[in-house]
C-alpha positions, 0 to 999 in steps of 0.5 A, spaced: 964 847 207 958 851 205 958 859 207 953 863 210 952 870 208 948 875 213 944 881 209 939 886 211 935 883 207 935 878 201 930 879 195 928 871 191 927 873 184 930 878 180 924 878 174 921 886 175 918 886 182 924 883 185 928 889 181 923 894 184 923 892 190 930 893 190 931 900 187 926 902 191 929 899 198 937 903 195 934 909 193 930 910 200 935 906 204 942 907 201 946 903 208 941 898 208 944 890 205 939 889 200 941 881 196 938 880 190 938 872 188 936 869 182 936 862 179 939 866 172 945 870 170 942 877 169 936 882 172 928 881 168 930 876 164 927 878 157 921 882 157 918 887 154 914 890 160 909 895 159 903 900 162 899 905 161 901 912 164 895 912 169 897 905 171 903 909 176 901 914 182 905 921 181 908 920 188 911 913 185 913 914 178 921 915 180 921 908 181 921 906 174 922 914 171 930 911 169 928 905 167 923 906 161 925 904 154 920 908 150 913 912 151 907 914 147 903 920 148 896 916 144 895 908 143 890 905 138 886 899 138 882 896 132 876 891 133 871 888 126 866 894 127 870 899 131 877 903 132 878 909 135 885 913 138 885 915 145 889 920 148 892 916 153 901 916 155 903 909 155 910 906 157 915 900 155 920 897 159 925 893 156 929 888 161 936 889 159 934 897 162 933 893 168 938 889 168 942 895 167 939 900 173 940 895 178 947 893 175 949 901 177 945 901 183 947 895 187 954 894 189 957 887 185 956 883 191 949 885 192 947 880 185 947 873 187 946 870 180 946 864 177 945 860 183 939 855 184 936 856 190 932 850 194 928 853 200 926 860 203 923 861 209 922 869 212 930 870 215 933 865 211 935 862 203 938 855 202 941 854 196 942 847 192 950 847 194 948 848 201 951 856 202 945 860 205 944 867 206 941 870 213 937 875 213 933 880 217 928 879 212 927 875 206 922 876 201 920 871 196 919 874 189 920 867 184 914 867 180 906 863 180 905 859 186 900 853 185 895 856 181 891 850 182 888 854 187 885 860 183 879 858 177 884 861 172 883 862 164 889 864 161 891 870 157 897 866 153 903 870 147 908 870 144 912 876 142 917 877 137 921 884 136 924 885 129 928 889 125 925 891 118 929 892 112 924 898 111 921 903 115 914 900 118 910 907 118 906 907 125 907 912 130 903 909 136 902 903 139 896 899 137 894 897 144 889 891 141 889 889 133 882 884 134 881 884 126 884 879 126 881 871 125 879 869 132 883 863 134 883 859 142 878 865 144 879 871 144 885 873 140 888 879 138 895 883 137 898 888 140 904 893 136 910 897 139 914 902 134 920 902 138 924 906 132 922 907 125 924 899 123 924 895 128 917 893 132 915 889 137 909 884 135 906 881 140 900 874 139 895 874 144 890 869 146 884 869 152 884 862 152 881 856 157 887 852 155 894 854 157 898 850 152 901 854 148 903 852 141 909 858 141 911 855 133 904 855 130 904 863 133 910 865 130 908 863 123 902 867 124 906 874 127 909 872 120 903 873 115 901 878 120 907 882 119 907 880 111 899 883 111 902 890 113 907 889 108 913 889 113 919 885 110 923 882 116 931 883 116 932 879 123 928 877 129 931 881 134 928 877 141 922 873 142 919 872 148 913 868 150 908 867 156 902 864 159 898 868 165 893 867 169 886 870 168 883 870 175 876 867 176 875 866 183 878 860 187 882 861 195 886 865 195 890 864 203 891 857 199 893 860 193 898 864 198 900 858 203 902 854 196 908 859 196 910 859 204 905 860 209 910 864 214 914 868 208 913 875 204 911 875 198 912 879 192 910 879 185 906 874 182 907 870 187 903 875 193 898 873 187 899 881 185 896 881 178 890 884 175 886 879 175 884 881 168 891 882 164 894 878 168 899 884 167 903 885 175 907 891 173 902 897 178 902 892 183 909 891 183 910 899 183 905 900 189 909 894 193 916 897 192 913 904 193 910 901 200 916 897 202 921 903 201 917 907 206 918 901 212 923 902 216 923 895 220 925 889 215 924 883 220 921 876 216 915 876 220 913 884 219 914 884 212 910 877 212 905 881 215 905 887 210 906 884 203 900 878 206 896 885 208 896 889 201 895 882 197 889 881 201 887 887 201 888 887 193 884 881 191 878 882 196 877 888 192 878 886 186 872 881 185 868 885 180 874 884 175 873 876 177 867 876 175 868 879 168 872 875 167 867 869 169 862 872 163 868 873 159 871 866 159 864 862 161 859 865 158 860 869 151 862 864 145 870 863 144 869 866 137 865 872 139 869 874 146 871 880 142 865 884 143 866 884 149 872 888 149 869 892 143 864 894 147 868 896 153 873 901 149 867 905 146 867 907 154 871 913 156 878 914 156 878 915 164 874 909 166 879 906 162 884 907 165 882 907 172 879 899 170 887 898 167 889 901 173 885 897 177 882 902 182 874 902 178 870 907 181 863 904 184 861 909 178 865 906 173 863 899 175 855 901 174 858 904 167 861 897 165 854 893 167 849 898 163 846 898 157 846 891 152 851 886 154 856 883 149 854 876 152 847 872 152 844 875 159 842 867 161 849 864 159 851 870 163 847 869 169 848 862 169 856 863 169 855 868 176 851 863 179 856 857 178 862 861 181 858 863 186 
């Protein structure tokens, strides 16, 4: 017979936001009975996530203080006319860290892994084999919804972590390498030293195609590693990806594409930054703001979660339109300079655009002076999202 399992609150996806959601939720509320569920046998999956120190307000940093991996006082990037240093921390957290943490926080019979799930609703989660959990709350964190409600270009890579047979010499983390030959848009390649022989390599596209040929990118973070003059001993890990770069597009669709009536995290609350795609700050800030909740019924936690997202892409339609000049009005091969030009901005605006929370200033900083793209095709881009 199938078996029913009643919980306080039960947590769908045990990649980053659903492993912060429930940290935050122990840490805040010891007593409560958190559930985290996934399809997988283990918390993160296989990622290397990354940020930027100003990414993270001070009032939230002790979610994810016990789970970062490796830090950096400075960060490099490199562009065909233009390098530069900037004093920057930054910050890598490593999946098995998280797995790891959450194994220590939770109770053995708080992890339900392994177990496919077939529906989710506000109270409630059906897995394949017909046992479910009850819940007060449920928060679904599995992942994309149906992005063909968004205009999307797509920021796509591949990363491989290798271990040298000799040290690697770099003491900072390289950001952004766009020397190299531009391929499918915007390409560039981003560096971590984890130790003095073993480095993180990542191959990364700006590109209106989401097809990732993850073979052909391999061999190029080979002769990229063989032009540094690194000597490969093993690949430790690979990992790859495709996210959404956000144009415009409807984003209550977007958001009843995952369950009109269910909160929502991740991803799928459509929390990304529409440029980097990247979901790690919003994640925090979620986490943050449902630890300090005391009431955790579905329909309170729906209206919560749909409010911060909301509210997150309603203020974020500078960046969409960024990113509509980006990928519509500057030629695929020149799309670097539109990021050579903005990393001669300063190091502050910078990191409010990363983190972003671009000050009105800021934004009028970002549109002065020559444009990196033709003003007519940039024009003609806006007027077509509009």
């Amino acid at each position: 017979m199938a078996a029913t399992i009643s919980c306080d609150v039960a947590i769908v996806g045990a990649g980053l936001a659903g492993g912060l959601i429930a940290l935050a939720l122990k840490a805040r509320h010891p007593s409560l009975d958190v559930r985290l569920i996934d399809a997988a046998e283990t918390v993160g999956g296989n990622h290397v996530w990354s940020f930027f120190g100003s990414d993270v307000a001070k009032r939230d940093r002790w979610i994810v203080e016990r789970l970062v991996t490796h830090g950096w006082r400075q960060y490099d990037v490199a562009f065909p006319a233009y390098s530069r240093t900037l004093d920057q921390t930054y910050y890598s957290i490593e999946s098995r860290r998280l797995d790891a943490e959450v194994r220590r926080v939770l109770p053995p019979h708080a992890l339900i892994l392994g177990r496919k799930v077939l529906a989710v609703s506000a109270t409630a989660v059906v897995f394949a084999d017909g046992d479910r959990v009850e819940a007060k709350g449920v928060i679904d964190a599995r992942g994309v919804g149906d992005l063909s409600a968004l205009s999307c270009g797509w920021q796509k890579f591949v990363g491989q972590e290798l271990r040298l047979s000799r040290p690697h010499g770099c003491t900072r983390p390289v950001v952004m390498d766009a020397t190299v030959k531009q391929i499918d848009g915007y390409r560039f390649v981003y560096v971590l030293p984890f130790a003095e022989d073993r480095v993180f390599v990542e191959d990364t596209y700006y590109s209106t195609s989401s097809d990732l040929n993850r073979r052909a990118i391999v061999q190029r973070i080979e002769r990229y590693a063989e032009a540094r003059d690194w000597v490969t001993a093993e690949v430790m890990h690979e990992e790859a990806g495709v996210l959404p770069v956000a144009m415009g597009g409807d984003f209550d669709a977007y958001w009843r594409s995952g369950g009109a009536k269910t909160p929502k995290a991740g991803m799928r609350a459509g929390l990304f930054h529409p440029t980097t795609g990247y979901s790690l700050p919003d994640a925090i800030r979620l986490a943050a703001m449902l630890a300090e909740r005391t009431d955790f019924a579905g329909a309170d936690l729906h209206d919560a979660t749909y409010r911060m997202a909301r509210a997150a892409w309603d203020a974020r339609g500078f960046y969409r339109m960024l990113d509509t000049m980006l990928f519509k009005a500057a030629e695929p091969d020149e799309r670097y300079r539109v990021l050579e030009r903005f990393y001669r901005l300063a190091p502050d605006l910078i990191g409010r655009f990363y983190a972003g929370q671009s000050t009105m200033a800021d934004k009028a900083r970002i549109l002065t002076g020559r444009p990196p793209v033709p003003i007519l095709r940039a024009i003609s881009a806006l007027r077509g999202r509009a």
